[in-house]
N, C-alpha and C positions, 0 to 999 in steps of 0.2 A: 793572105787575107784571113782574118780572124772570121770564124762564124762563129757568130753571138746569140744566133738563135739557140744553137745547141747549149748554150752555156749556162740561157737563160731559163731554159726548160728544165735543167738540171738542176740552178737554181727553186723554181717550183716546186719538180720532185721534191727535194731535200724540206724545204720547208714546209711541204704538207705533210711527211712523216716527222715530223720534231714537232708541229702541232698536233696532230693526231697521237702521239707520245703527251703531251700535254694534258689534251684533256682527257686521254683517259685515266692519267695519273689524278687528276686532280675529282674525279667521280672515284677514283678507291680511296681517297683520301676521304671525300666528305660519308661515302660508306661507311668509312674507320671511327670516325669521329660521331658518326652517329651511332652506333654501336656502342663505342665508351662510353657515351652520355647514358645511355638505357644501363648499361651495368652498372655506372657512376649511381642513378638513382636507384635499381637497384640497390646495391650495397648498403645507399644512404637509409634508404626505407628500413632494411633488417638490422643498422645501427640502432634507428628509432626505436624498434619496437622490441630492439633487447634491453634497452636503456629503462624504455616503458613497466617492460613485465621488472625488472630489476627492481625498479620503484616502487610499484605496487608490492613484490613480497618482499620488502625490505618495513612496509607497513604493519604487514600480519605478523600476528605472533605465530610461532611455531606448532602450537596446537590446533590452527584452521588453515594451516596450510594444507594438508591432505583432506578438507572438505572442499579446496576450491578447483575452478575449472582450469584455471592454472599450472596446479598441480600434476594434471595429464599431461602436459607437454613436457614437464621435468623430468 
């Protein structure tokens, strides 16, 4: 005679560790992806504002470049 209980319960086991595998995969996952997104904007922000500064002394002449505030960061 088969016992099915035992088979059933190991069943159970098994599937509570492949879900508990689950979802803790998928909270490092949305961890991941929320971290990318902040460096993502990151990134995007210091593209902007090299593009920004880039523009502006692409305006001045060469002889008010070293009166501006600008120029400190350079």
């Amino acid at each position: 005679m088969v016992d099915w209980k035992k088979y059933i319960i190991t069943f159970i086991m098994t599937g509570t560790v492949f879900g508990s595998a689950i979802v803790i995969n998928n909270h490092f996952n949305r961890t991941r992806v929320t971290e990318m997104k902040s460096l993502y904007e990151s990134i995007s922000t210091d593209i902007l504002s090299s593009e920004t500064q880039f523009s502006l002394l692409s305006e001045l002449s060469c002889k008010e470049v070293g009166s501006q505030i600008l120029s400190q960061e350079l």
